[in-house]
N, CA, C and O atoms as CSV, one atom per row, in Angstrom:
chain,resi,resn,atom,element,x,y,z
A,1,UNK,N,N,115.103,127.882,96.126
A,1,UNK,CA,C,113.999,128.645,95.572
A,1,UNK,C,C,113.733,129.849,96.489
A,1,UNK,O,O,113.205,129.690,97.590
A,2,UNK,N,N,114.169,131.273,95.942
A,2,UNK,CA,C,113.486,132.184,96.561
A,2,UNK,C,C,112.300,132.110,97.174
A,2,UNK,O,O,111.483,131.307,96.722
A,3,UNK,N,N,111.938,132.954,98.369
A,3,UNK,CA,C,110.555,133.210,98.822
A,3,UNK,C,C,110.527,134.254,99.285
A,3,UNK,O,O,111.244,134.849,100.088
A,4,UNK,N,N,109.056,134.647,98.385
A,4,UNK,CA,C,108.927,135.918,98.693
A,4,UNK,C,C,107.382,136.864,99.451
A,4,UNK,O,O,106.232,136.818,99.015
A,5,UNK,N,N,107.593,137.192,99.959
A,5,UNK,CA,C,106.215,137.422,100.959
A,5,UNK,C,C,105.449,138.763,100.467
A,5,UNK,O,O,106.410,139.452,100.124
A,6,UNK,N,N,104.285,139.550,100.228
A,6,UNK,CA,C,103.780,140.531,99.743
A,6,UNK,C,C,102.426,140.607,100.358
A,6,UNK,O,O,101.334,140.051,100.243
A,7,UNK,N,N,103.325,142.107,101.484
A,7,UNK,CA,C,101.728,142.379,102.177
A,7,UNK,C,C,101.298,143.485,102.055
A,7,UNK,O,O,101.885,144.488,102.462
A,8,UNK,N,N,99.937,143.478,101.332
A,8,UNK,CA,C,99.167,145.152,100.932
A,8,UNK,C,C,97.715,144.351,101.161
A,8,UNK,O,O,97.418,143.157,101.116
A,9,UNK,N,N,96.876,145.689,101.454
A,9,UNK,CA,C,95.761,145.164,101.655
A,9,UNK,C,C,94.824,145.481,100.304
A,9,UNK,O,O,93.912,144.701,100.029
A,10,UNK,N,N,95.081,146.646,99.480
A,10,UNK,CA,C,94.289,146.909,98.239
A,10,UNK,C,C,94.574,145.203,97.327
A,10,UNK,O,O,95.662,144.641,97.198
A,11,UNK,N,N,93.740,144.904,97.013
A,11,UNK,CA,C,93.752,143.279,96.567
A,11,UNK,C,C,94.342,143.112,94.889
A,11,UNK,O,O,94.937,142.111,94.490
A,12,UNK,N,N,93.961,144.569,93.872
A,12,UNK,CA,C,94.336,144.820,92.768
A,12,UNK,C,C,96.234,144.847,93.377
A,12,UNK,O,O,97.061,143.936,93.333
A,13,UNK,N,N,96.329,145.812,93.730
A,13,UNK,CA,C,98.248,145.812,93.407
A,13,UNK,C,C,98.681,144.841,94.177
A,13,UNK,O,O,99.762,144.344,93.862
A,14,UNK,N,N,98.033,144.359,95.270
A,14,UNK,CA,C,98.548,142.951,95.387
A,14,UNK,C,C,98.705,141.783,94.400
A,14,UNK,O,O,99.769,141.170,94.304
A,15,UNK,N,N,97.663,141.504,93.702
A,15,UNK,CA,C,97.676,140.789,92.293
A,15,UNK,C,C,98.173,141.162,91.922
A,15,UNK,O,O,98.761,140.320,91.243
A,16,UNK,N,N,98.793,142.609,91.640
A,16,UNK,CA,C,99.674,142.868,90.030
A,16,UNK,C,C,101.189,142.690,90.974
A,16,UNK,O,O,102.095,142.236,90.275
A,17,UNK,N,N,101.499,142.912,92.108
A,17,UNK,CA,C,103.045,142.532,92.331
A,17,UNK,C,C,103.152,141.180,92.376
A,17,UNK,O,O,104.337,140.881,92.522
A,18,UNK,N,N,102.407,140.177,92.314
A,18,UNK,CA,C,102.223,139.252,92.807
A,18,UNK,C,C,102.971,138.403,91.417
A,18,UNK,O,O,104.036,137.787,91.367
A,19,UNK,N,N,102.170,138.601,90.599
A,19,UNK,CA,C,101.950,138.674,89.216
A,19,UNK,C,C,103.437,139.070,88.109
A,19,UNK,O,O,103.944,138.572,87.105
A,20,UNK,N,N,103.729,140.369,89.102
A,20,UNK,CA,C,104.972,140.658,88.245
A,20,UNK,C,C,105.945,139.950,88.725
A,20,UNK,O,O,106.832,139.761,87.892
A,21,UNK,N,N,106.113,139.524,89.656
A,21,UNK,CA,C,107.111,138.784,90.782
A,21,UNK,C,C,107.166,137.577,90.476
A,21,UNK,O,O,108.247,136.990,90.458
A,22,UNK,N,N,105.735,136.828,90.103
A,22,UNK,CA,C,106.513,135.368,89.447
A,22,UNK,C,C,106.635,135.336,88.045
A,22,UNK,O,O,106.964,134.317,87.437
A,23,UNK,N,N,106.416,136.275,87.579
A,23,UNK,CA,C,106.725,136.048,86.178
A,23,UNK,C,C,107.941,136.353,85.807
A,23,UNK,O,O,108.512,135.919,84.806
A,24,UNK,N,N,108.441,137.237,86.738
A,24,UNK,CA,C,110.375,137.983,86.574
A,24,UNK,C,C,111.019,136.599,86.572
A,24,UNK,O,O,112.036,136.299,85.946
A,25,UNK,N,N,110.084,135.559,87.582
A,25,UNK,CA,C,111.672,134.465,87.706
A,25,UNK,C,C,110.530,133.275,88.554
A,25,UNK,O,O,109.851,133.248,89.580
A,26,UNK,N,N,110.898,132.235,87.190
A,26,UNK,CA,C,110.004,131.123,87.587
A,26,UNK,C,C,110.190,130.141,89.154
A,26,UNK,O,O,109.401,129.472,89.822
A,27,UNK,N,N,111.678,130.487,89.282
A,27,UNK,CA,C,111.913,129.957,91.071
A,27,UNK,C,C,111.618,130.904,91.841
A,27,UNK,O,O,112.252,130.834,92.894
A,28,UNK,N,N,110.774,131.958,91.763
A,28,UNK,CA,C,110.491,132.438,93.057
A,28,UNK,C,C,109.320,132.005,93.235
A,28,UNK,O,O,108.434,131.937,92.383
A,29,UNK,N,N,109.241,131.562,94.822
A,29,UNK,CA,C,107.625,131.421,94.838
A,29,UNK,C,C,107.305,132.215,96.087
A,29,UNK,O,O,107.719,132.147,97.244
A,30,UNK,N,N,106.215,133.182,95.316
A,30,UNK,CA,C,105.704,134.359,96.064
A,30,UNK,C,C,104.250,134.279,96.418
A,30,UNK,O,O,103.319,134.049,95.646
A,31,UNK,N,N,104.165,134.681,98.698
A,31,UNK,CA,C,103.189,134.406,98.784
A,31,UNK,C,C,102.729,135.766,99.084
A,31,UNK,O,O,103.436,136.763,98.937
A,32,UNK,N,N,101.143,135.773,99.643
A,32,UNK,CA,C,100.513,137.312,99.639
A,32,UNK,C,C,99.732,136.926,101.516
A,32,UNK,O,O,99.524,135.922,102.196
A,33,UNK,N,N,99.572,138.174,101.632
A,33,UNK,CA,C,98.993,138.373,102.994
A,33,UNK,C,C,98.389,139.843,102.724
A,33,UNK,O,O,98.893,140.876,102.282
A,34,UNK,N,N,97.035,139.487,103.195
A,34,UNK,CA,C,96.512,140.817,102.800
A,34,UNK,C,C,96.597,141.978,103.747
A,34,UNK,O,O,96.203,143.101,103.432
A,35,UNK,N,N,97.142,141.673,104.963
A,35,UNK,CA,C,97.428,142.880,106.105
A,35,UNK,C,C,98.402,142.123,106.975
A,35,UNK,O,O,98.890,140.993,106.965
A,36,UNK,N,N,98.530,143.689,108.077
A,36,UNK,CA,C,99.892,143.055,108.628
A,36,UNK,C,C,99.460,141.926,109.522
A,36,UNK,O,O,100.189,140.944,109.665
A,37,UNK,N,N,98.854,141.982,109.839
A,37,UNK,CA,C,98.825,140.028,110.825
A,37,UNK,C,C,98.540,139.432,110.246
A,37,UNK,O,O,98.863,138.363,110.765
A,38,UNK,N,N,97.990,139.193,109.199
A,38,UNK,CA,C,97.969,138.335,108.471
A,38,UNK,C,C,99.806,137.563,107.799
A,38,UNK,O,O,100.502,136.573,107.571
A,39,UNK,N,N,99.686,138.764,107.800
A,39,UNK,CA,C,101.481,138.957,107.780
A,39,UNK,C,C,102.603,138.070,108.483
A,39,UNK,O,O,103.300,137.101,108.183
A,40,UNK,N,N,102.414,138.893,109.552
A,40,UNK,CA,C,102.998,138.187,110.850
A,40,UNK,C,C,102.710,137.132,111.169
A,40,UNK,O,O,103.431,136.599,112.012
A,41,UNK,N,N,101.557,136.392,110.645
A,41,UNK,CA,C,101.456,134.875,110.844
A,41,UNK,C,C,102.176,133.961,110.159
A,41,UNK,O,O,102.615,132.858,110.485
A,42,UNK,N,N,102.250,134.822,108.783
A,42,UNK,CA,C,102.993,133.936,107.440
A,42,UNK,C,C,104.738,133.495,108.401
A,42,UNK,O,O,105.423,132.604,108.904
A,43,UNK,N,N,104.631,134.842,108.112
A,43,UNK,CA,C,106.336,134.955,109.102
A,43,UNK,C,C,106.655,134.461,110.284
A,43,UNK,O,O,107.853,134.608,110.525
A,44,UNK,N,N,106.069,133.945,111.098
A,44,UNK,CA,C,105.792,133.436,111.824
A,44,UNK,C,C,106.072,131.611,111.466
A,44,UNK,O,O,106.840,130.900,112.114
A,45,UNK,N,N,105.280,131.188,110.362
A,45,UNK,CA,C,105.346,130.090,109.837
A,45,UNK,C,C,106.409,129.269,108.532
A,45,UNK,O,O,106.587,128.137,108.083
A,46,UNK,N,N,106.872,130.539,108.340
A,46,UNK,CA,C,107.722,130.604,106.831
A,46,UNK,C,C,108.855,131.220,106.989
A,46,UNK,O,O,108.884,132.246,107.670
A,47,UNK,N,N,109.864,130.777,106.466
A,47,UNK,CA,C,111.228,131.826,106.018
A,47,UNK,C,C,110.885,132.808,104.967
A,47,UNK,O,O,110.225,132.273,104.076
A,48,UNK,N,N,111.086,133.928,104.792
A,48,UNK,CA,C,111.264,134.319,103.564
A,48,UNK,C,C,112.792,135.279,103.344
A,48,UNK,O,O,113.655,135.688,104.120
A,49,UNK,N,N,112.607,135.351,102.098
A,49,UNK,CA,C,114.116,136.085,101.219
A,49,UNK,C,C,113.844,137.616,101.558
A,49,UNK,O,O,114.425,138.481,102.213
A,50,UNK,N,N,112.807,137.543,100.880
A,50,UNK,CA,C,112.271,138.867,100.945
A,50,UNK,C,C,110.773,139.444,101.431
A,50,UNK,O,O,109.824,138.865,100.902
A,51,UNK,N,N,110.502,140.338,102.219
A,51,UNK,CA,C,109.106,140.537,101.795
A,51,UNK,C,C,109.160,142.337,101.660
A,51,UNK,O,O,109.738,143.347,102.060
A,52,UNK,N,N,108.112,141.835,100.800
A,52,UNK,CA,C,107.286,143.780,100.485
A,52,UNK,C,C,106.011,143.740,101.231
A,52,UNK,O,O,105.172,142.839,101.236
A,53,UNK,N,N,106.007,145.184,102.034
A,53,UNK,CA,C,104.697,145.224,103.251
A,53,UNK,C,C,104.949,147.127,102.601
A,53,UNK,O,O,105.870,147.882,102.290
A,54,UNK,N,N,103.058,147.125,102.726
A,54,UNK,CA,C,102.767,148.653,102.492
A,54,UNK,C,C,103.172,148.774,103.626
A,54,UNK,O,O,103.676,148.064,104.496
A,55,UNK,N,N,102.736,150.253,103.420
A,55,UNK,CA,C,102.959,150.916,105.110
A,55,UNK,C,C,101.665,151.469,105.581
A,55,UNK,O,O,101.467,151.279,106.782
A,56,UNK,N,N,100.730,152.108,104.935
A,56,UNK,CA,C,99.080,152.453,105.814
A,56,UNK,C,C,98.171,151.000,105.145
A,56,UNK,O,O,97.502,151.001,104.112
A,57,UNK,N,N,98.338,150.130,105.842
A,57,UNK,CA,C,96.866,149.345,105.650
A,57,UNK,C,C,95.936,149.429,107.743
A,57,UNK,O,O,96.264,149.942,108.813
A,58,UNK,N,N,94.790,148.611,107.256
A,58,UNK,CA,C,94.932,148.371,108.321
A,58,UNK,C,C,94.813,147.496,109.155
A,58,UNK,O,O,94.586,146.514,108.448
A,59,UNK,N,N,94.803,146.984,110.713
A,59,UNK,CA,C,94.914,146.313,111.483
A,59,UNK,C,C,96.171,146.455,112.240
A,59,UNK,O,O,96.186,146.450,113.470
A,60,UNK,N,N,97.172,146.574,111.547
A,60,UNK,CA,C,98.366,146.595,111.727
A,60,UNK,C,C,99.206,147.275,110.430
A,60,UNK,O,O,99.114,146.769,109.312
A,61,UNK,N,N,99.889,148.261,110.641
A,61,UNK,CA,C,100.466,149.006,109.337
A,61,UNK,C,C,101.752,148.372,109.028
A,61,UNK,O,O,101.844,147.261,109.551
A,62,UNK,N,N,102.742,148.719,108.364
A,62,UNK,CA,C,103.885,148.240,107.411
A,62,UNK,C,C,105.020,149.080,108.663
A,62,UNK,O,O,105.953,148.327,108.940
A,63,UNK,N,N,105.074,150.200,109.285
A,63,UNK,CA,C,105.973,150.247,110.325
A,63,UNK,C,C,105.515,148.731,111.326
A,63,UNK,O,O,106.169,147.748,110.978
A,64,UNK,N,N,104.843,148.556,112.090
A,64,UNK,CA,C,104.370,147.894,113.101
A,64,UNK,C,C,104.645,146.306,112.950
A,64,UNK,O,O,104.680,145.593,113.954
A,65,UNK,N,N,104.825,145.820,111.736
A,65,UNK,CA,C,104.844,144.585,111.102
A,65,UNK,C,C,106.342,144.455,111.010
A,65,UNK,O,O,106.833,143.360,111.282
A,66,UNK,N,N,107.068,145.387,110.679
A,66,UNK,CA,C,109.166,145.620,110.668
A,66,UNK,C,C,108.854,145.591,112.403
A,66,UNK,O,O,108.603,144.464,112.830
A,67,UNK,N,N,108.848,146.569,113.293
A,67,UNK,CA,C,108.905,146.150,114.443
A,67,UNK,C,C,108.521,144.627,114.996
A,67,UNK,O,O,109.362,143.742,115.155
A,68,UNK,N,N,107.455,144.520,115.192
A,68,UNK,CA,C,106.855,143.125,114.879
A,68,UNK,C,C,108.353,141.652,114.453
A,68,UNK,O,O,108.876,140.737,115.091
A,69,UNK,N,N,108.470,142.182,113.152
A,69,UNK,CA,C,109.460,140.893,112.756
A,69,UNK,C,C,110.828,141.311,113.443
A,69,UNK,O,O,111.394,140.556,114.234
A,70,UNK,N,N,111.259,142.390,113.141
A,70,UNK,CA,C,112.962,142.847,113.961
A,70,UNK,C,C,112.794,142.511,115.401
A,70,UNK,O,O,113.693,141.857,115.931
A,71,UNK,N,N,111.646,142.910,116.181
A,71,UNK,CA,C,111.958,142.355,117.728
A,71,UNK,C,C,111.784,140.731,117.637
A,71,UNK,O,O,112.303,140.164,118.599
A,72,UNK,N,N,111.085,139.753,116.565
A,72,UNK,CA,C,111.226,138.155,117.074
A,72,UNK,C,C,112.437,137.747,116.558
A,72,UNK,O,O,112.826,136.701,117.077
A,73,UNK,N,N,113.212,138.233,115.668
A,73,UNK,CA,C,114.190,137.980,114.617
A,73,UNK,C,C,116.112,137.522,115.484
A,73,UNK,O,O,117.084,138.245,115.705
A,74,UNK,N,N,115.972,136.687,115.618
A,74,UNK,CA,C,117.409,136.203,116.333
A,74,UNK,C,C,118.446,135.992,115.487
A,74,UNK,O,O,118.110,135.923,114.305
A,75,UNK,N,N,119.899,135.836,115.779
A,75,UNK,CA,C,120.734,135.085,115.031
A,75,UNK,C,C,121.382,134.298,115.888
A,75,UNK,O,O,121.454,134.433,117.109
A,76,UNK,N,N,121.983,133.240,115.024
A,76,UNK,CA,C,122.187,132.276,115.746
A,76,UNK,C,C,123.749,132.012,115.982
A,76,UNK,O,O,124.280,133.123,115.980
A,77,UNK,N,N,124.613,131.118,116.163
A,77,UNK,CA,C,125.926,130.832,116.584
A,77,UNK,C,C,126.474,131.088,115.181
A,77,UNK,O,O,127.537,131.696,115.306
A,78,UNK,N,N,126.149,130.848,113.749
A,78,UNK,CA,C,126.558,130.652,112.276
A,78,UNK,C,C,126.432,131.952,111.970
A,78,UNK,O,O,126.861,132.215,110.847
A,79,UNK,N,N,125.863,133.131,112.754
A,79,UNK,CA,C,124.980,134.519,111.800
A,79,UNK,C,C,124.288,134.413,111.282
A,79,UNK,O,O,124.418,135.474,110.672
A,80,UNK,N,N,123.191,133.846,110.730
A,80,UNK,CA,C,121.803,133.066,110.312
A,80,UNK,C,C,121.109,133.828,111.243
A,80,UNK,O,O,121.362,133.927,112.443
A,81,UNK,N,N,119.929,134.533,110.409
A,81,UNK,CA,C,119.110,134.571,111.372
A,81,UNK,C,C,117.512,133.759,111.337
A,81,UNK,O,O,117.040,133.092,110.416
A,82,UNK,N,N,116.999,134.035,112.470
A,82,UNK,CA,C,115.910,133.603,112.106
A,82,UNK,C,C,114.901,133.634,113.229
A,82,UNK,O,O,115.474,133.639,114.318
A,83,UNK,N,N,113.837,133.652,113.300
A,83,UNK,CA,C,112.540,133.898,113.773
A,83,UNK,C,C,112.133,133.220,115.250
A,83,UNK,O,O,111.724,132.060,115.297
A,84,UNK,N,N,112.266,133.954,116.320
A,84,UNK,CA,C,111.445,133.355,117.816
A,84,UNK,C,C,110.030,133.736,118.029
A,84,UNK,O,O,109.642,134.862,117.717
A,85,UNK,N,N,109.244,132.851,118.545
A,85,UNK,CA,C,107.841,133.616,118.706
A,85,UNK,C,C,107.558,133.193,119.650
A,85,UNK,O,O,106.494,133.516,120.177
């Protein structure tokens, strides 16, 4: 089952990607974070396939949150990667 992560802080287009995203495809299951640490916690706790992150919210913006995940982001002996914190 896909997973898919979606971080914006306006709460309307969050609902509507949210929205369009599980309805495209009943195995994805897509979660929301309303800013970037909020973000970074998910990720932190979760794999995901994919995620969509604005780029001006605030607390933490959508550059800062890619830095953020690319510097914890390892791979392993297989090429797999995956998440140190």
């Amino acid at each position: 089952m896909p997973k898919i992560l979606v971080i914006e802080d306006e709460a309307a287009i969050r609902r509507v990607l949210v929205k369009i995203l599980s309805e495209e495809n009943e195995s994805y299951k897509v979660e929301e974070a309303e800013d970037g640490l909020q973000g970074i916690e998910k990720v932190k706790n979760e794999d995901y396939d994919l995620i969509l992150c604005d780029i001006k919210m605030p607390k933490m913006d959508g550059v800062e949150v890619l830095e953020a995940v690319k510097k914890n982001k390892t791979r392993n002996s297989n090429g797999d990667d995956f998440w140190s914190w």
